[in-house]
C-alpha positions as a LaTeX table, in Angstrom:
\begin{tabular}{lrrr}
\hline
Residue & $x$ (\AA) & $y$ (\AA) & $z$ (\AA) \\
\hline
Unk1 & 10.36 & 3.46 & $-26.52$ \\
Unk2 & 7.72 & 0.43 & $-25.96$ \\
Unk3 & 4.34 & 2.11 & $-25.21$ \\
Unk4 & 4.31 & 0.99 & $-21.52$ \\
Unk5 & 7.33 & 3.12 & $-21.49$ \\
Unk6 & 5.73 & 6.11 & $-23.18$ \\
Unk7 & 2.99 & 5.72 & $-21.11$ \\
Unk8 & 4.77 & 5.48 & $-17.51$ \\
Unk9 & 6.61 & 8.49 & $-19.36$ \\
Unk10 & 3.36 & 10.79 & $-19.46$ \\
Unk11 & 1.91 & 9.86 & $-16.30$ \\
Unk12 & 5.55 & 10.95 & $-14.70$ \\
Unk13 & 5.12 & 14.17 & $-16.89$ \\
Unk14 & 2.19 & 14.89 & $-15.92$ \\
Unk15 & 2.63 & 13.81 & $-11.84$ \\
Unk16 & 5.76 & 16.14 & $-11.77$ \\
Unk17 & 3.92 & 18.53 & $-13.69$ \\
Unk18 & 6.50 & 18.81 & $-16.09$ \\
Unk19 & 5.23 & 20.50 & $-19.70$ \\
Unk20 & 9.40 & 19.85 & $-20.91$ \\
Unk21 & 8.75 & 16.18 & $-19.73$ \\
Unk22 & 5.89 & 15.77 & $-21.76$ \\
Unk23 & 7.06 & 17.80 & $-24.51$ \\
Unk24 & 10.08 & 15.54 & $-24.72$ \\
Unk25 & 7.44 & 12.51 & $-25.97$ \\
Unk26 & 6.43 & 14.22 & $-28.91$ \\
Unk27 & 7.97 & 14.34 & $-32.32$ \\
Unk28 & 9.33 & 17.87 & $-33.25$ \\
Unk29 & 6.89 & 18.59 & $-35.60$ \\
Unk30 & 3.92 & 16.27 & $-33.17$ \\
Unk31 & 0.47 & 17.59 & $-33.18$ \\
Unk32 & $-1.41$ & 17.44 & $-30.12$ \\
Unk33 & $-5.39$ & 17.37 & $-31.11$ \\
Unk34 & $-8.24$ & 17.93 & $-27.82$ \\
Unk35 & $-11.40$ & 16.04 & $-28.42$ \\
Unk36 & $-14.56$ & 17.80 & $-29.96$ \\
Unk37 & $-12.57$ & 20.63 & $-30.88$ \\
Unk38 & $-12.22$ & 21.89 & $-26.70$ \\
Unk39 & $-9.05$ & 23.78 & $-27.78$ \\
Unk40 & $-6.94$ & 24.65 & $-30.77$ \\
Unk41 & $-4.62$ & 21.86 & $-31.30$ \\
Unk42 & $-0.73$ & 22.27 & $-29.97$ \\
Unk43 & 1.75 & 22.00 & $-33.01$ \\
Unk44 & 4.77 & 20.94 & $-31.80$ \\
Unk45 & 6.80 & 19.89 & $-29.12$ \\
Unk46 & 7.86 & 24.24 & $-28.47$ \\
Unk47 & 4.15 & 25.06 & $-28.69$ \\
Unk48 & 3.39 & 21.89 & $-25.90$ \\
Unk49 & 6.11 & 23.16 & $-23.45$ \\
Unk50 & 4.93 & 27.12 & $-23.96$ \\
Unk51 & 1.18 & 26.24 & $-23.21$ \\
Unk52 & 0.69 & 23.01 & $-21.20$ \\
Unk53 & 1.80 & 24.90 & $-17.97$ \\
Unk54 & $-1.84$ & 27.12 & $-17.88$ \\
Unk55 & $-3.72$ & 23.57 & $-18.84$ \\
Unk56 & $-1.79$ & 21.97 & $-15.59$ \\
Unk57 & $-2.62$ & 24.72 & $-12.93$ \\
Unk58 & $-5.95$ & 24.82 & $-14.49$ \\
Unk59 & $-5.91$ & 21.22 & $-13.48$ \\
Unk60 & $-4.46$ & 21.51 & $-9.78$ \\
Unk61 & $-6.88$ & 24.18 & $-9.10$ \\
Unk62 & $-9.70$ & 21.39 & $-10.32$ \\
Unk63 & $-8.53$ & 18.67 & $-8.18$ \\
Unk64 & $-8.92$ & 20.86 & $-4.91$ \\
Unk65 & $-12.22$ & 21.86 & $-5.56$ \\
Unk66 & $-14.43$ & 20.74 & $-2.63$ \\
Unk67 & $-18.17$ & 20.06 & $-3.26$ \\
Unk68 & $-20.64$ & 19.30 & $-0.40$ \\
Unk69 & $-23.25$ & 16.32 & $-1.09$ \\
Unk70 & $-26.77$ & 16.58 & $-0.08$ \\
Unk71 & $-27.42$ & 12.93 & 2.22 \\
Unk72 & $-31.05$ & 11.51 & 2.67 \\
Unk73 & $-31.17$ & 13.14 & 6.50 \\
Unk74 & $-30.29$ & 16.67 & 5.66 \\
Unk75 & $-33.56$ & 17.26 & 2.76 \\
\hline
\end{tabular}
């Protein structure tokens, strides 16, 4: 696979919501590694398919989070 490919590939995954989909990208033995240490790291593609379903609901529930701003006329 070219990397545009892998790329269109994860955002698919990850727009279908689809931890087999993105699972399916990794080597079998593939380590998945969060930044600053935010998580322990995934080793695996079984160990990205059995957890990356909590991390994308987490996600879903994030995105419909509504926040009200302050504007200048309501101080």
């Amino acid at each position: 696979m070219s990397v545009e490919e892998i790329v269109a590939a994860y955002h698919a995954a990850m727009l279908h919501k689809s931890p087999d989909e993105l699972a399916g990208l990794y080597a079998e033995d593939g380590l998945h590694e969060f930044p600053f240490g935010a998580a322990p790291p995934f080793q695996g593609r079984e160990e990205v398919s059995a957890k990356r379903p909590d991390r994308l609901r987490k996600r879903e529930k994030r995105r419909h989070t509504r926040h009200q701003g302050v504007s200048a006329s309501s101080r």
